[in-house]
C-alpha positions in Angstrom: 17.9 -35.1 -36.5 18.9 -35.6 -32.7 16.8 -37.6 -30.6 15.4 -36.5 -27.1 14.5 -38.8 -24.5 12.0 -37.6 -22.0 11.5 -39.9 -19.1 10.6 -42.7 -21.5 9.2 -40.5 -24.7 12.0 -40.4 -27.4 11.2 -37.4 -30.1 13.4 -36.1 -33.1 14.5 -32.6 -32.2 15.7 -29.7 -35.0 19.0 -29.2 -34.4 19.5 -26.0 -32.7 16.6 -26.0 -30.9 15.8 -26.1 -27.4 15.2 -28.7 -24.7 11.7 -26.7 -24.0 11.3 -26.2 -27.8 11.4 -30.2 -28.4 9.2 -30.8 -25.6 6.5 -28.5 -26.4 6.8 -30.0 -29.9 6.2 -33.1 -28.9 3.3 -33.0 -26.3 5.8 -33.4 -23.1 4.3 -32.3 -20.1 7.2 -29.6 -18.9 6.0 -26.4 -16.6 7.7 -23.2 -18.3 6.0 -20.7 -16.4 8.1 -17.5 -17.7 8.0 -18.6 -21.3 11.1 -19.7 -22.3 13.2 -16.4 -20.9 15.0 -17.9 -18.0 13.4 -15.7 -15.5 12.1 -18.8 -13.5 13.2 -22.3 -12.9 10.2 -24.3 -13.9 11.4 -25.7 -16.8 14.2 -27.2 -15.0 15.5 -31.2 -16.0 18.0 -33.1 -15.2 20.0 -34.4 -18.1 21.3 -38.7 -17.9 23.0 -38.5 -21.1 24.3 -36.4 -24.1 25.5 -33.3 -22.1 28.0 -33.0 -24.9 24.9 -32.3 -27.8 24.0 -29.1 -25.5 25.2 -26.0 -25.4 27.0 -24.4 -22.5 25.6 -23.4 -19.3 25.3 -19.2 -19.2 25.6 -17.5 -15.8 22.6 -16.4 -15.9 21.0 -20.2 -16.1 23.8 -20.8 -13.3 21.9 -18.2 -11.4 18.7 -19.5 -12.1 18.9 -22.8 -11.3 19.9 -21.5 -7.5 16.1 -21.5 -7.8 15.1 -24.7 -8.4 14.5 -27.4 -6.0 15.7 -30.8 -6.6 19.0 -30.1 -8.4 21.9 -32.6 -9.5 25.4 -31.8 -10.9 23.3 -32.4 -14.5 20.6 -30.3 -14.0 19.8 -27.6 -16.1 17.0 -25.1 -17.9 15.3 -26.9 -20.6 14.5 -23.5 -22.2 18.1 -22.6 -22.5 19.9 -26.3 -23.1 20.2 -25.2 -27.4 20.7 -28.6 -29.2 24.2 -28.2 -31.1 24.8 -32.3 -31.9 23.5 -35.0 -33.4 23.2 -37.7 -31.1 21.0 -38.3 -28.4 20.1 -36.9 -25.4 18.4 -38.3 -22.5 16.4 -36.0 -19.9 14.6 -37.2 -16.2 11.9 -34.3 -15.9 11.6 -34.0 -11.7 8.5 -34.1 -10.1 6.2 -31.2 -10.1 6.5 -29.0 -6.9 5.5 -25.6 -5.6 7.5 -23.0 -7.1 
């Protein structure tokens, strides 16, 4: 199984699953206001490693990340970052702000 690094909590992940999937799994703390749809940017996280065990960005994550303060070249939405390796993956969740 992959293994997900949130700020300093490692979980296993199923592969194919989401970022957001794996945290909720796991008891991270990681806003997803919308639900998982990408129709907000609350669930946003910046990745430090393992870019290459994620899926590819859509333009419509592209689009929403516009929204979302904070950003890096890495960032992305944790509800659409699908698992697709089996290494690891390290993530940096950004302090909570007003959305």
């Amino acid at each position: 199984m992959p293994k997900v690094t949130f700020d300093n909590k490692e979980v296993e992940a199923a592969d194919g699953s989401t970022l957001l999937d794996a945290a909720l799994d796991n008891d991270v703390d990681l806003d997803h206001n919308c639900g998982g749809n990408c129709a907000c940017s609350t669930c946003h996280i910046i990745i430090e490693e393992g870019m290459d065990n994620l899926s590819e960005m859509t333009e419509d994550e592209e689009d929403m990340l516009d929204t979302a303060t904070g950003l890096s070249l890495t960032s992305r939405l944790a509800c659409q970052c699908q698992i697709t390796g089996s290494g690891t993956v390290k993530i940096k969740i950004p302090p909570k702000s007003d959305y």
